[in-house]
Each structure stands twice: as structure tokens, then as C-alpha cells.
C-alpha positions in Angstrom: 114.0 -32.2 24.5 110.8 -31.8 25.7 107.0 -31.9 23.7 106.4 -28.1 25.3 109.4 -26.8 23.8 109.4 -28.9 20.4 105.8 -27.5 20.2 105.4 -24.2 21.9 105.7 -20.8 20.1 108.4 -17.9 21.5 106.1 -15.3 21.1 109.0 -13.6 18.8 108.2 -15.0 15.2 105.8 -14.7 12.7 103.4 -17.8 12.0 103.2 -19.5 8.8 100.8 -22.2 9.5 101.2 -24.0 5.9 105.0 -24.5 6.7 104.0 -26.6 9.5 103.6 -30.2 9.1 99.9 -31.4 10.3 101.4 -35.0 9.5 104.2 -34.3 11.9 105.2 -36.5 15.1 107.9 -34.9 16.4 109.5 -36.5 19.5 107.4 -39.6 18.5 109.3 -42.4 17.5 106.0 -44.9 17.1 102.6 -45.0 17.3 102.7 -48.1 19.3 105.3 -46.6 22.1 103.2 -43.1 22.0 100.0 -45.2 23.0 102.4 -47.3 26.0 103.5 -44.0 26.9 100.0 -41.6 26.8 98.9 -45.3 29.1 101.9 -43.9 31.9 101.0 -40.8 31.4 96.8 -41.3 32.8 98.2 -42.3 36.4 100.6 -39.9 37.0 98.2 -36.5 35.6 95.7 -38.2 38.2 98.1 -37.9 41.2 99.1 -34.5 40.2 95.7 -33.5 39.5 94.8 -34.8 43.0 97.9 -32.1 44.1 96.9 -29.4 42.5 93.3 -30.2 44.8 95.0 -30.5 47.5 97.3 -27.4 47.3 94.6 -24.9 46.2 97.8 -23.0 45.0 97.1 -22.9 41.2 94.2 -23.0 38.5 95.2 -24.8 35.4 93.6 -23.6 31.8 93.5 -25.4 29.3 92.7 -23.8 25.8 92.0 -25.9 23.5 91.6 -24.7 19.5 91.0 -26.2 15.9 89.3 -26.0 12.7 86.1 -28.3 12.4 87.1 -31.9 12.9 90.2 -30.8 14.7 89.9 -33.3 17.5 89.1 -31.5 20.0 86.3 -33.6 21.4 88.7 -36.4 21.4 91.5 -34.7 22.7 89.1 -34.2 26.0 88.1 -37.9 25.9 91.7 -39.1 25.7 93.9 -37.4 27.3 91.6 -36.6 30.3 90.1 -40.2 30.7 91.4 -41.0 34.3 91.1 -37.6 35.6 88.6 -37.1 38.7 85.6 -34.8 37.7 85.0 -33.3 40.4 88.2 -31.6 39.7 87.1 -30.6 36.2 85.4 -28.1 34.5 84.5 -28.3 31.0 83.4 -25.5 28.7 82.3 -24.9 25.3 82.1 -21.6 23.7 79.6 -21.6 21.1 77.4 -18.4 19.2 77.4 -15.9 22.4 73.9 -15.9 24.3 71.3 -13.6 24.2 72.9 -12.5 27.9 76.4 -13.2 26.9 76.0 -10.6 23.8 74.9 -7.8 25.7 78.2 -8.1 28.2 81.8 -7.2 26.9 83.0 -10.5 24.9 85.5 -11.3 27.7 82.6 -11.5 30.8 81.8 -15.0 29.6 85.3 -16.4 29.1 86.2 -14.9 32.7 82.9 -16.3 34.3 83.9 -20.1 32.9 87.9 -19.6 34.9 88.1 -22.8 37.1 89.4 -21.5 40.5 92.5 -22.4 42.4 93.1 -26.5 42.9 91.0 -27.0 39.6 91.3 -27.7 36.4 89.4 -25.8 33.3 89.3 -27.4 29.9 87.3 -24.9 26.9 86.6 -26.0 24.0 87.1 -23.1 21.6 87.5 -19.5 23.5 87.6 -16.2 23.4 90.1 -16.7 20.5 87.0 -17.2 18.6 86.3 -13.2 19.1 89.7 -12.6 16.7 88.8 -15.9 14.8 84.6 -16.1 13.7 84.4 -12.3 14.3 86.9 -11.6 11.6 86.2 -14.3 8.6 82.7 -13.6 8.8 82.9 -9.9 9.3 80.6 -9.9 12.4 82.5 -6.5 13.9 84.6 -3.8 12.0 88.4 -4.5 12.2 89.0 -1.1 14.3 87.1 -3.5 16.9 88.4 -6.7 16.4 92.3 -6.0 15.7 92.1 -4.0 19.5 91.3 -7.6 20.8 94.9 -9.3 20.4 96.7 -6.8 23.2 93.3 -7.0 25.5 93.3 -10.9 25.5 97.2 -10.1 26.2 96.3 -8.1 28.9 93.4 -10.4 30.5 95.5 -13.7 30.2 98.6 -11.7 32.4 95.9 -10.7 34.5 94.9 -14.4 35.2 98.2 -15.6 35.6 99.4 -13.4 38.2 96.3 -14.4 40.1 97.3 -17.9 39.9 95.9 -19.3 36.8 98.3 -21.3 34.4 97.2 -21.5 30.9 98.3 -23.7 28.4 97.0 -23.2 24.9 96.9 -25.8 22.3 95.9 -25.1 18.3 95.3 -28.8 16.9 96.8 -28.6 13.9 94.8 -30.6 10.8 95.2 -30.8 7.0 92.6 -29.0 4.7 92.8 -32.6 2.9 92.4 -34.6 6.2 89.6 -32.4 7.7 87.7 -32.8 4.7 88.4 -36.9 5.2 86.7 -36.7 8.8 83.5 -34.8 7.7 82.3 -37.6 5.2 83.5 -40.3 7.4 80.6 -38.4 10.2 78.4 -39.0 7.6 78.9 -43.1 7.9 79.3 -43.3 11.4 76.2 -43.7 13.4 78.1 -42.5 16.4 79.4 -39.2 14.7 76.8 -38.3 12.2 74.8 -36.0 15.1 78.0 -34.1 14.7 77.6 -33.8 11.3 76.2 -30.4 9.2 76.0 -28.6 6.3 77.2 -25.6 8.0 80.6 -27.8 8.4 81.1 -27.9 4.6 80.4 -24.4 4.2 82.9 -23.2 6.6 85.6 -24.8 5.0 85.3 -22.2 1.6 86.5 -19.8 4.7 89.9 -21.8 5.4 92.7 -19.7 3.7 90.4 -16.6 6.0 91.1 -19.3 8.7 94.3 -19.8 8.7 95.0 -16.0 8.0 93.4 -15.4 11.1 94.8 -18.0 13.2 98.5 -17.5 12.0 98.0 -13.7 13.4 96.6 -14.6 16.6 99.3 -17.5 17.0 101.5 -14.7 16.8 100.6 -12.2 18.7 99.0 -13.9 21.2 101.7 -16.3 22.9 103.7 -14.7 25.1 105.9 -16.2 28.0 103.4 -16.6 31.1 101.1 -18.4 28.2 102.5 -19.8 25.0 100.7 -21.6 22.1 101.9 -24.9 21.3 101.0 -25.9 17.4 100.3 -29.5 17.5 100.4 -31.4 14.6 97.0 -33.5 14.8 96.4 -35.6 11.3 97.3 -38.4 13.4 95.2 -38.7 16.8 97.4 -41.0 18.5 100.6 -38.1 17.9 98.0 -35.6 19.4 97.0 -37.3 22.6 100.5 -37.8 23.4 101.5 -34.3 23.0 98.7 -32.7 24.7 99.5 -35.3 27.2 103.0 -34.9 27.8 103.0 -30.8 27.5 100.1 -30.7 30.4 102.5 -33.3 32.6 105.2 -31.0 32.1 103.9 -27.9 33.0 102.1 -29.6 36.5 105.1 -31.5 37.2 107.0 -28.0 37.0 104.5 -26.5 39.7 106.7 -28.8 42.8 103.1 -29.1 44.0 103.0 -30.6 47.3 100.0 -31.9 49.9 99.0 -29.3 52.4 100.5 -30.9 56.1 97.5 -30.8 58.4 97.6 -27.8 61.1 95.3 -29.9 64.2 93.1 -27.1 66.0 94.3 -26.6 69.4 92.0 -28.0 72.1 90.5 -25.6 74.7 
């Protein structure tokens, strides 16, 4: 069976994050063949990527989610490593912008959609407008609950205009996010990453996951399904991120445009 549908929600179930493994590796049988196999993998999301190029036929959106810690950063630096970047975009959706806040909370999300033959990666989303919004009580529930069947709405929108979106919530322990934070705090190459805003956030988590299990919910439908991936173990991550993006471009059939000569005069 494959990672997507190991992984990837029906859009017909409730969510219950805490019944969900984060320690999980299913489809995995090692760490050492999941790093042989996310090493195949590299090659092969190059030529397609080069494909999808080529075709202009399809966008592909990638939606990446987590709590702090969740990987998210090195999901991008793993899994996308021998991609070209000139067919890359890269976005990360912090606090909205002076600008940003005075337009409707989707005109930034839609402004950031890679277009046809390219590939969009955001870090965080509009997700964060039924996420942040809620736990901290930045806009009355009338407003925010509306959001679930408008993101709905906007992501069928994109896809019958030729964007495929994959959406993946990196799925971490309370225990092992907690583990990552102090380990920042010893690693010269982290530590920027590190503050106190991080360790405050995490007296929200039950709020979190509350939220999160909702939008998981009600937000994946057929044309663009969450996949939960279990993520306490980086090497399990990369190599279902990996596999679920191969399968979905590998589904496309995309092909190389033949060359149409101009007719001489």
C-alpha cells in the first residue's frame, strides 16, 4: 500500500490527534533502507519536477504544517535538496503585514500560488487563520468557524484551475517537541531559532491540538487531503513526505511538450 493512502485522511472521520502515533513508521521497515530509499527518491522528483516545467499543465502546492519544532524547516531541506530552484517557490506565513491585515486573510495566501509548471512549498498557511486566530482569541468564533467551508471553497477553486495541493501536518510528541527546544538552546546552529515565545506557546498545546484535530477534519476533502505524518523521527518524515509528493507527480502521466517548428515564409 502506498505512504498517501497509509497517511492521508478521507475527509469522512473525526480526528483524534492523541490516538495517533507521532513515534509511528508505518510502511517503514528501517531507518537505514528509508535513508537508501529517500536517496532514489532525489533523482527521480528532479526529472519529474523538470516535467512538470516542461508541461506547464499543473501547479503543485505543497502545505506544509506543525507545532513549533515540527520539522518543517527540515522537511524543506531534505526532501527538496536536489530540486532545481528556479522551479521553486518558497513561502513562509508569519504575523500578517501591515498591508496583508488590511486585505481579506486569503489575498496573501492566493498572491504566494506558484503558477502552472511550478512548484510552491509554504511554510505554515492560511490554516494558521483557523489555528493562531482561535487559541489566542485574535477574532470572535462567528468569524473564525466561517473559515473552514471558505478555505474549502478557495482550495476547489485552485484545483480546478490546475493547482494540486498536497497538505502535510508533521505530527510531533508534546514530550519530543519539548526535547528539540532545549537541544536549540546548545546548538550554535539552531539557537537563532530559539525563543521564549516558543516555551510559552506550548501552555496552548491541548488549544492546539483541539484546533488542529477540527481543521484536520473538516478541511480534507478528495481534490486535497491531509496526510498526518508521524514526525518524532526525521528520517520516517523525510521519507513520507518524499514518497506521498512522488506519488501524486508520478500520477499526473506528465509528459515533455513535442516541439511545433514555425513554418518558414
Amino acid at each position: 500500500m502506498s505512504f498517501s493512502r497509509k497517511l492521508r485522511l478521507t475527509g469522512k472521520q473525526s480526528v483524534d490527534l492523541s490516538s495517533i502515533d507521532p513515534d509511528g513508521t508505518p510502511g517503514a521497515k528501517s531507518k537505514e533502507e528509508a535513508i537508501a530509499v529517500l536517496a532514489e527518491n532525489t533523482p527521480r522528483l528532479s526529472e519529474l519536477q523538470n516535467r512538470l516545467y516542461a508541461s506547464k499543465s499543473h501547479a503543485l502546492l505543497i502545505v506544509l504544517q506543525a507545532m513549533d519544532a515540527g520539522g518543517k524547516d527540515g522537511t524543506i531541506r531534505n526532501v527538496f535538496s536536489g530540486l532545481n530552484p528556479q522551479g521553486c517557490t518558497v513561502t513562509s506565513f508569519k504575523v500578517p503585514s501591515a498591508e496583508e491585515a488590511l486585505h481579506d486573510y486569503l489575498w496573501r495566501i492566493h498572491k504566494a500560488m506558484p503558477p502552472r509548471g511550478m512548484i510552491g512549498l509554504f511554510n505554515r498557511s492560511h490554516y494558521e487563520d483557523v489555528l493562531a486566530v482561535r487559541v489566542h482569541n485574535l477574532v470572535p468564533k462567528a468569524v473564525w468557524s466561517q473559515r473552514y467551508a471558505q478555505i474549502n471553497d478557495f482550495e476547489d477553486y485552485l484545483t480546478a484551475n490546475g493547482v494540486v495541493i498536497l497538505k502535510f501536518f508533521l505530527h510531533i510528541s508534546k514530550a519530543e517537541q519539548l526535547r528539540r527546544l532545549e537541544a536549540r538552546e546548545h546548538d550554535p546552529e539552531k539557537i537563532w531559532k530559539s525563543s521564549a515565545a516558543d516555551l510559552t506557546e506550548r501552555n496552548y498545546w491541548d488549544k492546539y491540538m483541539t484546533a488542529y484535530d477540527e481543521l484536520l477534519a473538516r478541511c480534507s476533502q478528495r481534490v486535497a487531503p491531509w496526510h498526518v505524518i508521524p514526525a518524532n523521527k526525521n528520517w520516517y518524515r523525510n521519507l513520507a513526505v518524499s514518497n506521498i509528493i512522488l506519488e501524486t507527480l508520478e500520477g499526473l502521466n506528465l509528459q515533455y511538450p513535442v516541439r511545433v517548428d514555425t513554418p518558414e515564409r
